[in-house]
C-alpha positions as CSV (number, residue, x, y, z in Angstrom):
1,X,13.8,-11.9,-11.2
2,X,9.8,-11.0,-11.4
3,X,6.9,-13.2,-9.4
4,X,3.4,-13.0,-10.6
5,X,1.4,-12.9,-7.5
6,X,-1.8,-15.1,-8.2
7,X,-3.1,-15.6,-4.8
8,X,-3.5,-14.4,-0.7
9,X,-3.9,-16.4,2.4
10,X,-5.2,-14.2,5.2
11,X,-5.7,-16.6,8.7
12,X,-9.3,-16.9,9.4
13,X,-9.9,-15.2,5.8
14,X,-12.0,-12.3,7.5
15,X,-9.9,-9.4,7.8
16,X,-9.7,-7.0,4.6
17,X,-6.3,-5.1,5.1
18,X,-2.9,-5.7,3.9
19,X,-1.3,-6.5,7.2
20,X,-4.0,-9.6,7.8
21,X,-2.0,-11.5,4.7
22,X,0.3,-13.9,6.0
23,X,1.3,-16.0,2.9
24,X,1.4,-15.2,-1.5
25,X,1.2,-17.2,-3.8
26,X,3.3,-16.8,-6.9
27,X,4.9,-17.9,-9.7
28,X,8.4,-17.1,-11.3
29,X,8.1,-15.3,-14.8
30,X,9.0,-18.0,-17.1
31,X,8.4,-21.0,-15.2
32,X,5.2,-22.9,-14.4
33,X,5.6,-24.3,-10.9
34,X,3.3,-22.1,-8.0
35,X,4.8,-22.0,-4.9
36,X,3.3,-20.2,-1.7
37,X,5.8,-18.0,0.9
38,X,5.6,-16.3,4.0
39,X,4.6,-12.7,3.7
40,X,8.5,-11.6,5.4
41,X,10.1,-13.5,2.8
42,X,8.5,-11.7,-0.4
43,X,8.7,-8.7,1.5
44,X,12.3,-9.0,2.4
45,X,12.7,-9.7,-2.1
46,X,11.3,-6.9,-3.1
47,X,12.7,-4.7,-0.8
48,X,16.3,-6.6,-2.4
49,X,15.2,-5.8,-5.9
50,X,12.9,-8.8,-6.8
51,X,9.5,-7.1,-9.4
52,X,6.4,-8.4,-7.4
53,X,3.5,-7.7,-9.6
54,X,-0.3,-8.9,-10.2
55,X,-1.7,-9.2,-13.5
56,X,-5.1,-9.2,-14.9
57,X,-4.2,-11.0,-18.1
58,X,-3.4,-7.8,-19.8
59,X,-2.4,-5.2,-17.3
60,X,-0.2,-5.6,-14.5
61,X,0.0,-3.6,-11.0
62,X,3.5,-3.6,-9.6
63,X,3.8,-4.4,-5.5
64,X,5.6,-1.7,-3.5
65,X,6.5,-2.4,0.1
66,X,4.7,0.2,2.8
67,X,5.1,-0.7,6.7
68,X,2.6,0.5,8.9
69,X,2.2,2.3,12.2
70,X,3.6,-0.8,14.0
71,X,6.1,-1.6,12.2
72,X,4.5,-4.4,10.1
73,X,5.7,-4.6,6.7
74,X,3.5,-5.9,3.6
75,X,3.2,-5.4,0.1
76,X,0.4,-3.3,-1.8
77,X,-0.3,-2.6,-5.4
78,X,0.5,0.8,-7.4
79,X,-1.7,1.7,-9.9
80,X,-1.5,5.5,-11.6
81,X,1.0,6.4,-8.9
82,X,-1.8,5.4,-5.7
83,X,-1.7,2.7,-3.8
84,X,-4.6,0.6,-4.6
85,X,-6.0,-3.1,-3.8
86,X,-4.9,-5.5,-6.1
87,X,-3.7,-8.2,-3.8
88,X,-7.2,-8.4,-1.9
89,X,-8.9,-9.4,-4.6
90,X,-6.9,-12.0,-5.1
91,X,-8.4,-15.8,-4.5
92,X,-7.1,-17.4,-1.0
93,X,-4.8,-19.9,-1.6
């Protein structure tokens, strides 16, 4: 299975990290219904094999899963091999 991830929610909508995201929005390749999950939950996908990606339209950045120094696990982009920001540029949903 692959997710498009078209959108963040970050409570309060301030912070600008990874960690701050709490829910993604994303729709199924192939189908047309958006649906919004708990950061844990896609994590826990991915991690199982699920592609998480973001897509301009015409290129896509795949998610990897990093955890940081406490132990909080979240998703980031990989573009050209380096982590880069994808998913914070992303509207709030």
């Amino acid at each position: 299975m692959a997710i498009r991830i078209t959108g963040i929610r970050k409570p309060g909508g301030l912070s600008n990290s990874h960690t701050a995201i709490s829910h993604y929005r994303w729709i199924e390749d192939g189908k047309a219904i958006s649906t919004i999950s708990e950061r844990k939950v896609v994590v826990d996908w991915v991690d199982g094999g699920v592609v998480a990606y973001v897509s301009d339209g015409v290129n896509k950045a795949y998610c990897g899963v990093r955890e940081n120094e406490h132990g909080t696990r979240y998703l980031q982009t990989i573009t050209n091999g380096k982590y880069s920001d994808n998913l914070l540029s992303l509207p709030e949903c």
